[in-house]
C-alpha positions as CSV (number, residue, x, y, z in Angstrom):
1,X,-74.5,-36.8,77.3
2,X,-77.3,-36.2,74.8
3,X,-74.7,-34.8,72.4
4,X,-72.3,-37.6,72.9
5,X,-74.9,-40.2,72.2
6,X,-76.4,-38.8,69.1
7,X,-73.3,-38.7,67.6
8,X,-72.4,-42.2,68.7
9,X,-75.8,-43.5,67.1
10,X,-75.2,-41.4,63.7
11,X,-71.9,-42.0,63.2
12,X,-71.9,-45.8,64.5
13,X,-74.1,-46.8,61.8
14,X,-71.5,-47.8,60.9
15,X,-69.4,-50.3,63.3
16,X,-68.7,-52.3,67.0
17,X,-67.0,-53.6,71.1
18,X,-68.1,-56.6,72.1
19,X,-70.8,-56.8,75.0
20,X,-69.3,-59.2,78.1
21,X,-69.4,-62.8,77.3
22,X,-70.6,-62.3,73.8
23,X,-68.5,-63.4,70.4
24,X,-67.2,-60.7,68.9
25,X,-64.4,-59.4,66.1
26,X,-63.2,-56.5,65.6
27,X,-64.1,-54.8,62.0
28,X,-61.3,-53.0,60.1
29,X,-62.5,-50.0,58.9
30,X,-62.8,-51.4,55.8
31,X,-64.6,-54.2,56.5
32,X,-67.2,-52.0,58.6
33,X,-67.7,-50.4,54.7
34,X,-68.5,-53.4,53.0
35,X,-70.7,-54.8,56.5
36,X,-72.6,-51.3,56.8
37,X,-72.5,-49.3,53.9
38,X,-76.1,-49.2,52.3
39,X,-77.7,-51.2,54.6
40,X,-80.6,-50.1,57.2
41,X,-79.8,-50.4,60.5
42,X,-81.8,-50.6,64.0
43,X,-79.9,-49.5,67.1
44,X,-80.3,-49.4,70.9
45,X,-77.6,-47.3,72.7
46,X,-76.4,-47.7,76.7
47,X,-78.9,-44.7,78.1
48,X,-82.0,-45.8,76.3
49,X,-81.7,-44.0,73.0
50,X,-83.5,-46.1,70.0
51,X,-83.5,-45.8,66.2
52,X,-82.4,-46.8,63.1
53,X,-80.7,-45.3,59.8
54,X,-77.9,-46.0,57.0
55,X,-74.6,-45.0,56.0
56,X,-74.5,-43.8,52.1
57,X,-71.9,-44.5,50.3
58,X,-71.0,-41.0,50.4
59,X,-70.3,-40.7,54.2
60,X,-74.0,-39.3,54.7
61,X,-76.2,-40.6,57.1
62,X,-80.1,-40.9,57.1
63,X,-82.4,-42.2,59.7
64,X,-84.6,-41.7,63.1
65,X,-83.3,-40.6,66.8
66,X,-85.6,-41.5,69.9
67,X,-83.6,-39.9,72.7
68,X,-83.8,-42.0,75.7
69,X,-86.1,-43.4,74.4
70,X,-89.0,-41.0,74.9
71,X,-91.1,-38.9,73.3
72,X,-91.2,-38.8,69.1
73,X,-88.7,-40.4,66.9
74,X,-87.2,-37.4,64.8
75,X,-86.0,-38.1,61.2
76,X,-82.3,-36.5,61.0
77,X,-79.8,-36.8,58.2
78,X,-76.2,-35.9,57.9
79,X,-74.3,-34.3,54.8
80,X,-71.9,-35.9,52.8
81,X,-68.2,-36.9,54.3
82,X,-69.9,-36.7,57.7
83,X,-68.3,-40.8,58.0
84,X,-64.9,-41.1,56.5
85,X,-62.3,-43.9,56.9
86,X,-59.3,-42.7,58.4
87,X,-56.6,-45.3,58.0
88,X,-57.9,-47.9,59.9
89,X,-60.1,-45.8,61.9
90,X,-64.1,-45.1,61.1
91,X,-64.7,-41.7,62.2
92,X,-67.2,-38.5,61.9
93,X,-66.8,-35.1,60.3
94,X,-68.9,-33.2,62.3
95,X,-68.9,-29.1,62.3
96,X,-68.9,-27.2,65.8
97,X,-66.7,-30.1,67.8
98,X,-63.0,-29.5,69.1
99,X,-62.1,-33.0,68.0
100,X,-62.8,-36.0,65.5
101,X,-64.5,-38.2,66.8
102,X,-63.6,-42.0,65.9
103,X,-65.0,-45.6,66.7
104,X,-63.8,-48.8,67.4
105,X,-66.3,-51.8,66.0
106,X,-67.0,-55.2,66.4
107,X,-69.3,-57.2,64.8
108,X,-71.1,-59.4,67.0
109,X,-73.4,-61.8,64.6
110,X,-74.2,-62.1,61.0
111,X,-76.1,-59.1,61.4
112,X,-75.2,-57.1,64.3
113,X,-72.1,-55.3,65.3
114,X,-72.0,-53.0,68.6
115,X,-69.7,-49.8,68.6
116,X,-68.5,-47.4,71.0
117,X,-66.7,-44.2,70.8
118,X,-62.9,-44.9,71.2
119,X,-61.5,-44.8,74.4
120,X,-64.5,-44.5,75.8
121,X,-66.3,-47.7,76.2
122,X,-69.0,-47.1,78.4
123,X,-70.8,-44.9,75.1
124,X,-72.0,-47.7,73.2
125,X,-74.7,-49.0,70.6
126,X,-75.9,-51.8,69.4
127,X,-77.1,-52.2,65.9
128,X,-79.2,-55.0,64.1
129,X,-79.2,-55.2,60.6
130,X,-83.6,-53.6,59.5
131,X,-84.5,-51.0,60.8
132,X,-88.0,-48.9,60.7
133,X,-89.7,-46.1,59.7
134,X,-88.4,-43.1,57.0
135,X,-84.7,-44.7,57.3
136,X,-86.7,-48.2,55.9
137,X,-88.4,-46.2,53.2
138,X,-85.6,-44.3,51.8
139,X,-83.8,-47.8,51.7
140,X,-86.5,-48.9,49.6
141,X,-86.7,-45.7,47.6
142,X,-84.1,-46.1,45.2
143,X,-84.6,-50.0,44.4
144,X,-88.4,-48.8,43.9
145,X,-87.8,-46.3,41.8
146,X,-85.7,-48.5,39.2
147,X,-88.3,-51.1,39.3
148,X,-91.1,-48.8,38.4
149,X,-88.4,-48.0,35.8
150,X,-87.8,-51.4,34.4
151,X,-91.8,-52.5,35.2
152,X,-92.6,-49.0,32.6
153,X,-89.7,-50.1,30.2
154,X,-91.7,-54.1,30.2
155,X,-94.8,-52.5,29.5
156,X,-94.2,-50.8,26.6
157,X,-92.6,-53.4,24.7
């Protein structure tokens, strides 16, 4: 399950199914782009597992893993293309695995969604727009580094 569940929480920063009784809708996959794509997210998945991370605009991935979660938050990233829209489908490229896996999303709030591997609904995370840690940082990194930028270009006028 440990494989099935990082996948889920790398791949699903980027979409949603609807918890029982909450308010839900569903998220084309292009929808899911504009919703997810660049932000920081936070996530909590159905056996525990706890992190956060973003979705590039290139399909990569960046941010932490807590399996379970127990023990020390690890810092992964995923190449580019590793989350591709495939027709209306938001899926994962991922090397060593007999099949593609894809995700159906929801979003559940202004700033949550929940997702869950397709045809599979008992896999799931939930995701909360923030998030923590190195995924925070390199959020901030490129919106720092053009201000220093702009804040050097001020200075010496």
């Amino acid at each position: 399950m440990r494989l099935a569940t990082a996948l889920l929480a790398a791949a699903c920063v980027s979409g949603a199914a609807a918890a029982p009784g909450a308010l839900a809708d569903p998220l084309s996959a292009q929808d899911a782009q504009r919703f997810v794509m660049g932000r920081t997210f936070s996530y909590t998945c159905y056996e525990g597992t706890v992190g956060s991370g973003r979705v590039l605009k290139d399909g990569s991935v960046a941010g932490t893993i807590q399996m379970r979660g127990h023990g020390t938050a690890r810092y992964v990233t995923l190449p580019a293309g590793t989350i591709l829209v495939k027709g209306e489908a938001v899926c994962a490229k991922l090397g060593g695995l007999a099949f593609q896996p894809c995700f159906e999303l929801e979003k559940t709030g202004a700033t949550s969604f929940r997702g869950n591997l397709a045809g599979a609904s008992r896999l799931w995370c939930e995701f909360k727009r923030g998030g923590s840690g190195r995924a925070r940082l390199a959020e901030r990194g490129t919106d720092t580094t053009r201000t220093a930028r702009a804040d050097q270009v001020s200075d010496q006028r």
